[in-house]
C-alpha positions in Angstrom: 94.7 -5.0 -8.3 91.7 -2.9 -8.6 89.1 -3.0 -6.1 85.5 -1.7 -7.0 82.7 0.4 -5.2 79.4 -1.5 -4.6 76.3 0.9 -4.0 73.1 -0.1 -3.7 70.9 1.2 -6.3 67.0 2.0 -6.8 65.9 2.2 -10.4 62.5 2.6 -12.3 61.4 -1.4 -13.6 61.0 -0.2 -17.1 64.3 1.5 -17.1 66.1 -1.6 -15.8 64.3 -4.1 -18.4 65.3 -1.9 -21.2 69.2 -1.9 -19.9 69.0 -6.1 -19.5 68.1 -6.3 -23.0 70.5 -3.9 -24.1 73.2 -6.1 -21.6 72.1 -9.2 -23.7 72.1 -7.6 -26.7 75.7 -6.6 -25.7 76.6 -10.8 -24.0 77.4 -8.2 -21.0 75.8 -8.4 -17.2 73.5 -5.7 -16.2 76.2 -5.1 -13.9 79.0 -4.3 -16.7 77.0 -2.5 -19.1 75.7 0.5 -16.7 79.1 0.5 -16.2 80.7 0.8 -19.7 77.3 3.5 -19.8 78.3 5.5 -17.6 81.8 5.2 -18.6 80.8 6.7 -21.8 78.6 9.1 -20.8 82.1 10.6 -18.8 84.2 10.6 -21.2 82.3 12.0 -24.0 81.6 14.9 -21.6 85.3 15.7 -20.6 84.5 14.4 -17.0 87.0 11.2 -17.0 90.3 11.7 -18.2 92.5 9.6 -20.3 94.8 8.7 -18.1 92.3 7.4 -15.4 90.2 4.9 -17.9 93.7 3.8 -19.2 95.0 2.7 -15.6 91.4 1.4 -14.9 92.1 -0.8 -18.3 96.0 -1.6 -17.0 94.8 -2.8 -13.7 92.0 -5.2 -15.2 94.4 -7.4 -17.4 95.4 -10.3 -16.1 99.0 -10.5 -15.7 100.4 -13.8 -18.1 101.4 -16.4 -16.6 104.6 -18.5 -16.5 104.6 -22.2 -16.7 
């Protein structure tokens, strides 16, 4: 299972208000959405490969269950 960094973060008000909308715009947390941002941002400019943000996907399914 994947475990995630926490970091503690400082950002301008106006900044962060205009990310929470976006986030509801999206039904995402603030959280999840500078996440998939910055996800984005690294892959559009060749600094996250593939193969990493396919084993990031891999390891956040849940496995299915058997009843």
């Amino acid at each position: 299972m994947s475990t995630k960094k926490s970091f503690l973060i400082r950002i301008d008000p106006v900044l962060y208000d205009a990310i929470q909308r976006w986030a509801d715009d999206e039904f995402r947390s603030i959280n999840s959405h500078i996440e998939f941002l910055l996800r984005e941002t690294l892959k559009k400019n060749g600094r996250l490969l593939a193969k990493q943000d396919e084993k990031k996907e891999t390891d956040n399914k849940i496995p299915p269950t058997t009843d």
